[in-house]
Each structure stands twice: as structure tokens, then as C-alpha cells.
LOKEGU-207518 format. One line per 10 residues: for each residue x negated, y, z negated of C-alpha. Coordinates in steps of 0.02 Angstrom, whole numbers. Example, Ala and Ser with C-alpha at 12.3 -4.5 7.8 and 13.67 -1.06 7.14 Angstrom:
BEGIN
-615 -225 -390 ~ -684 -53 -357
END
This chain:
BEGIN
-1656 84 -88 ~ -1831 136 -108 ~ -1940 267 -9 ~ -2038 139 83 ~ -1882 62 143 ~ -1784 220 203 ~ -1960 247 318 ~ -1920 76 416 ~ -1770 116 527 ~ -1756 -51 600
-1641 -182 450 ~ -1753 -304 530 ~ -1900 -211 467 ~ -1831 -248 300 ~ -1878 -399 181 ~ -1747 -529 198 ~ -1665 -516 28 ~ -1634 -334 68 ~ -1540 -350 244 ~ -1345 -328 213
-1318 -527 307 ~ -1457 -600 214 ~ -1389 -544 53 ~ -1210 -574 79 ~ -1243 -758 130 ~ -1344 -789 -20 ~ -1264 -676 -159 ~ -1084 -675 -64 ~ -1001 -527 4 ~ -947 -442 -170
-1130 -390 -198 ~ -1122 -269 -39 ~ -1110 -91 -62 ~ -985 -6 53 ~ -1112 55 167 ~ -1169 -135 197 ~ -1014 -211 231 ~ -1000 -85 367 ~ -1171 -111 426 ~ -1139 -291 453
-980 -246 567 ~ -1088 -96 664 ~ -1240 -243 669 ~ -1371 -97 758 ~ -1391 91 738 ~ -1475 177 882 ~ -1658 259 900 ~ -1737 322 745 ~ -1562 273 651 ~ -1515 114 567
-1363 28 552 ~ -1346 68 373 ~ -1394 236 413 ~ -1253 254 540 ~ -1117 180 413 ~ -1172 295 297 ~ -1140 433 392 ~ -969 371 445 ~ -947 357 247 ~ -989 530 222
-849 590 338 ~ -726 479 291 ~ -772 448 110 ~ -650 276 87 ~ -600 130 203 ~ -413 201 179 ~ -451 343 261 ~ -528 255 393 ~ -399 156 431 ~ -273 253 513
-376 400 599 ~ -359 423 780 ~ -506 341 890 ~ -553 530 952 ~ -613 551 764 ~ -763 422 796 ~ -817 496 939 ~ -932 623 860 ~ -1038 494 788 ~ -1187 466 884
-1213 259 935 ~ -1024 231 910 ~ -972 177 1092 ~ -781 122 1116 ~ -844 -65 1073 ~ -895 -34 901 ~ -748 88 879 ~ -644 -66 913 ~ -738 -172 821 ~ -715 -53 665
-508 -45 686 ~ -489 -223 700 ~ -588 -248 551 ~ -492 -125 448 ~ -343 -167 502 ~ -363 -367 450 ~ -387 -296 311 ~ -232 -184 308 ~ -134 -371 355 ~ -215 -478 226
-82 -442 87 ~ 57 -481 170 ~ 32 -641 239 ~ -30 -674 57 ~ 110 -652 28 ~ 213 -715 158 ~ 117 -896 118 ~ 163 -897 -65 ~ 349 -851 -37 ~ 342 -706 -184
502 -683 -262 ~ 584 -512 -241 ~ 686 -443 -400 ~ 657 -271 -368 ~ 625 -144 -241 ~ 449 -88 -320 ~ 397 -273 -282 ~ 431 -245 -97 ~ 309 -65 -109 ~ 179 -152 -187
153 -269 -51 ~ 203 -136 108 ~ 138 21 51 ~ -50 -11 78 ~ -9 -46 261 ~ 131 112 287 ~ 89 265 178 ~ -35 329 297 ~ 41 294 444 ~ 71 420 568
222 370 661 ~ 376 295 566 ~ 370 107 557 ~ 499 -3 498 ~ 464 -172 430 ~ 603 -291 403 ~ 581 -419 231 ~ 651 -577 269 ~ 716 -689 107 ~ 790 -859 89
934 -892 -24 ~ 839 -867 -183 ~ 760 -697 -128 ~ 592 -769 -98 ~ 492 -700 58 ~ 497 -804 222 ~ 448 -665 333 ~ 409 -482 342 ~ 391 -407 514 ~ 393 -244 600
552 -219 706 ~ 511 -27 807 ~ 396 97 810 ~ 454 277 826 ~ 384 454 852 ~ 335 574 704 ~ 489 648 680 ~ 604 486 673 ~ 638 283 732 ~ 796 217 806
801 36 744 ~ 898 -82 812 ~ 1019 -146 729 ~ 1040 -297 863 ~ 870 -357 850 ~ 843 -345 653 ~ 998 -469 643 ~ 951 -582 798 ~ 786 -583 710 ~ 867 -643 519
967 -762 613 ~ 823 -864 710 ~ 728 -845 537 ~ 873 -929 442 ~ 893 -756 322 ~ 1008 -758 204 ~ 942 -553 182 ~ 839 -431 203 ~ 770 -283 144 ~ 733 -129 260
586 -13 235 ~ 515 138 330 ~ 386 274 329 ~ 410 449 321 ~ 241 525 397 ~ 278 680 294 ~ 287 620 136 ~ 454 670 102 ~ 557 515 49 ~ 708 615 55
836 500 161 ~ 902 617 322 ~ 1061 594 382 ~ 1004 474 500 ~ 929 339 367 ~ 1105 350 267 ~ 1182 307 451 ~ 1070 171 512 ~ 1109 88 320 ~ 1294 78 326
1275 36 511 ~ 1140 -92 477 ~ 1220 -145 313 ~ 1394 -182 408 ~ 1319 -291 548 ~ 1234 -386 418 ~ 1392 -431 333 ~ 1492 -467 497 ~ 1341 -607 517 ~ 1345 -653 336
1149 -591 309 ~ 1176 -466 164 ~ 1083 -287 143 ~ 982 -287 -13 ~ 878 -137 -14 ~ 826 10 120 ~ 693 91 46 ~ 576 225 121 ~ 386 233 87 ~ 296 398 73
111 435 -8 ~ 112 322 -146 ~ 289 356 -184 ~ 477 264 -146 ~ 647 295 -127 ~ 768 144 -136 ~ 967 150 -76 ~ 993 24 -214 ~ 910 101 -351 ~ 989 280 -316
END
């Protein structure tokens, strides 16, 4: 951006070809910077600051959309023209994006043959998570995707599944398995006591309703443990 330009505050101010909506619609979203794509979402700064000027400054704190996309909404309430709206606005977005993958997946029925093709498509959406999670893979008969859902929500420390649900759930999906997977927050994907119990206990039910256990694998930062593999 030029000198003149960073003098206008207002994008409107701006020549057409150099607002961040103008130019996505005619050169497509791919020739945004970061800062523009962000822009768009915010759509107006406040006095004296743009919108771009605004994203920026979120960028600055931030510095990716990863980081972003799990921070609590009390860390966007030092910015200046960010009201609980736009906050919103800015989660939602981010967390589409967070989504996208899987039902990518989930449409094209991806085949599973190993445990690091399950990570690949979860851990963008659970490594920075700060509660445990546990999503449930759904597969047909020939191990291809048909679902992948999360089951409960737990505190820091740990999740109580249900065993129940996760097989009521394979059943209405006509399963034929699944593969478990949870968050540690920590980062330690060391299995406690507890994950080796809620396996055999999760494992058994599954068998007693002829849905068979593949996998239980737990997701920390950018890392895996599977009960299969070890």
C-alpha cells in the first residue's frame, strides 16, 4: 500500500481496484492478503481507523488464523471497535473454516487404512483445543467415512464418554466401526489410566453390538498416539 493510501482511513476512500471486496470479486479471493480477508469479515474500523487497519492490528497480536481460532472471546476485548457482534462474526468465520475439512471429507467417503489418515483430517480442528473433545469416525463395511461427529465435551483435566451413546449413535448410522479420537489439552499423548479403561470398555460394547473398535487414538500438538499402532 502506498503513502497516499495509508492517509485515507475510510476503504471507501480508496480506488475501487484497491478495496479488499472489489478485488476479491474481480481477481477472486486467493489474491487477498490476510489482513483483507479479515477486513472483509470486520467490513468498518472505527474513527480515524480503517477496517484493514483494525485487522491488522488483530494480526499483530495473534500473528495466524490458528491462533485465532481457539482463544477465549475476553482476548478480543482489548481491541478498540471490536463489539461482541464482530467478535462473533470473527468465531463463526474461523470456525467454518476449522469444519470445512471434514465434511470434505465426510462427502467423498475417504477411505481409512491407517490411523495417521484419521489425524490428518481431525487434528486441524482438535490440537488447540482447550477442553478434551472426542470425535467418533463412523465407517461402512469397507472402512470408508460415513460420519465423524463429536460425542462429549469434557473439562481440562479429562471427558467421560459414553459408551451408550457412541454405540446408539453407530447403530442409527448403520456402522460397521469406528474409530475413537480425543484431545489432550496438554499435549501429552500419554494414554492415563482412564483412556486404557474407556477402550476395553468401549471396545467390548462394540463387539456385544457387532460394531468393531478399530483405532482410539489421542491428538496432541501436531502429534498422535494410536491403541492400534502401539
Amino acid at each position: 500500500m502506498n503513502v497516499t493510501k495509508d492517509k485515507l482511513v475510510g476503504i471507501k476512500s480508496w480506488p475501487k481496484e484497491d478495496r479488499p471486496r472489489e478485488k476479491l470479486l474481480k481477481n477472486g479471493e486467493k489474491s487477498l492478503s490476510n489482513s483483507e480477508l479479515l477486513a472483509i469479515l470486520l467490513r468498518t474500523g472505527f474513527k480515524g481507523t480503517s477496517a484493514i487497519d483494525l485487522a491488522r492490528k488483530i494480526l499483530d497480536k495473534f500473528g495466524t488464523f490458528r491462533n485465532m481460532s481457539h482463544t477465549d472471546a475476553r482476548e478480543w476485548k482489548g481491541f478498540k471497535g471490536l463489539g461482541s457482534a464482530k467478535i462473533a462474526q470473527l468465531k463463526a468465520a474461523l470456525e467454518i473454516g476449522r469444519r470445512f475439512r471434514e465434511d470434505e471429507v465426510s462427502v467423498g467417503k475417504q477411505k481409512i487404512t491407517s490411523a495417521k489418515d484419521v489425524v490428518d483430517i481431525v487434528m486441524p480442528q482438535m490440537r488447540d483445543r482447550k477442553t478434551e473433545v472426542f470425535k467418533i469416525v463412523y465407517l461402512d463395511n469397507q472402512n470408508k467415512i460415513i460420519d465423524i461427529s463429536d460425542v462429549v465435551t469434557g473439562t481440562v483435566d479429562h471427558a467421560m464418554p459414553i459408551v451408550r451413546e457412541i454405540i446408539h449413535l453407530a447403530l442409527q448410522k448403520f456402522s460397521k466401526s469406528i474409530i475413537c479420537v480425543h484431545n489432550h489439552p496438554s499435549g501429552n499423548i500419554t494414554p492415563s489410566n482412564e483412556d486404557k479403561k474407556f477402550t476395553k470398555d468401549l471396545g467390548d460394547a462394540g463387539n456385544l453390538m457387532g460394531i468393531k473398535l478399530l483405532d482410539h487414538i489421542i491428538v496432541g500438538d501436531d502429534k498422535y498416539y494410536s491403541f492400534n499402532e502401539e
